[in-house]
C-alpha positions as CSV (number, residue, x, y, z in Angstrom):
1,X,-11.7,-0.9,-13.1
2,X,-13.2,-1.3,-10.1
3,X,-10.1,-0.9,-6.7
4,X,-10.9,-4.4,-5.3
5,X,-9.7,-5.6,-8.7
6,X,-7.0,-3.6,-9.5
7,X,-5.7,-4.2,-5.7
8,X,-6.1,-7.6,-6.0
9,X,-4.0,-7.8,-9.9
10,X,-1.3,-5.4,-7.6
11,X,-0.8,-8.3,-5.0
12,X,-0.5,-11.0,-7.7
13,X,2.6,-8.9,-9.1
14,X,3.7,-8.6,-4.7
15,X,3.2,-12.6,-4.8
16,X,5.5,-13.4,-7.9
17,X,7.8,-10.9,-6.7
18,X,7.6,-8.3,-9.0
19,X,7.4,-5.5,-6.6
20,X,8.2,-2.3,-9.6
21,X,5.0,-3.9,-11.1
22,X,3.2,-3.9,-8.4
23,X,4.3,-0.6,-6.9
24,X,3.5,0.9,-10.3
25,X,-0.5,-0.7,-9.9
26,X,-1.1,0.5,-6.8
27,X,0.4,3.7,-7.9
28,X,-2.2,4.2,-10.5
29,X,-4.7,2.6,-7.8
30,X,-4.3,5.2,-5.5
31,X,-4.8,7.8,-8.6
32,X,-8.0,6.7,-9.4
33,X,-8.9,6.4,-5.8
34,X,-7.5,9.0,-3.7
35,X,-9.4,8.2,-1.1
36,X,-9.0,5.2,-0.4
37,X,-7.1,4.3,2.2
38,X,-6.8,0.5,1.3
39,X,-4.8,1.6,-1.7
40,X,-2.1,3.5,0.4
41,X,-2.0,0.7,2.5
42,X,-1.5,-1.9,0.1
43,X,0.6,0.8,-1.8
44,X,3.3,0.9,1.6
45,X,3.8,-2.9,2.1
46,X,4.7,-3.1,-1.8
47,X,7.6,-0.2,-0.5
48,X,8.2,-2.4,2.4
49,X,9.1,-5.6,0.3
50,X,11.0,-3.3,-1.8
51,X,12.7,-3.0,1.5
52,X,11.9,1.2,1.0
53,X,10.8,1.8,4.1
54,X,11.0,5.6,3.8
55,X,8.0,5.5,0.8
56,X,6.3,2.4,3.3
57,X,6.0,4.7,6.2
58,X,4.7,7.1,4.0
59,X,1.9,5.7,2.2
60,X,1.2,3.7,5.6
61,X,0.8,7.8,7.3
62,X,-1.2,8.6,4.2
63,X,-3.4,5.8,4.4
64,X,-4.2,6.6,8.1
65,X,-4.7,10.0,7.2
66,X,-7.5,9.1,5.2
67,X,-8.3,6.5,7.9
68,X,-6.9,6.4,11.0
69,X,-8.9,3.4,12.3
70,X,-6.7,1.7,9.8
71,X,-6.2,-1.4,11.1
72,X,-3.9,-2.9,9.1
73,X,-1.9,-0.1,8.3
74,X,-1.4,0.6,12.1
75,X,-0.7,-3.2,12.7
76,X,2.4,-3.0,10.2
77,X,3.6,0.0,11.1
78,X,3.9,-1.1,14.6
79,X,5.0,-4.7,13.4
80,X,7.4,-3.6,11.4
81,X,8.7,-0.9,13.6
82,X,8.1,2.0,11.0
83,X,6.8,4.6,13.7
């Protein structure tokens, strides 16, 4: 499975509210692309609307580990005050 499509399936599950789901996607996203940053990102705002925002911050820092021009990672973080 290509990530694009597997990401995409993951935010389906964020839209119908079925954050486990999708948390468990991007999970297995990030597996078979560890380094991707895009799926730590999308992996954190599925912890955020979980309202987890330990396991957010820390798949947002991961993802701008791998990336640090992250945009979108360092636009939630800062957003969503999780610095």
């Amino acid at each position: 499975i290509r990530e694009g499509t597997f990401n995409r399936f993951g935010y389906q599950m964020l839209n119908d509210k079925k954050y486990e789901l999708a948390i468990e996607i991007f999970k297995i996203n990030t597996k078979l692309y560890p380094n991707s940053s895009n799926t730590y990102d999308s992996l954190g705002e599925a912890f955020w609307r979980l309202k987890d925002t330990i396991k957010a911050k820390e798949n947002f820092n991961k993802a701008l580990s791998i990336n640090p021009e992250n945009k979108r990672a360092l636009r939630f973080i800062k957003n969503h005050k999780l610095d």
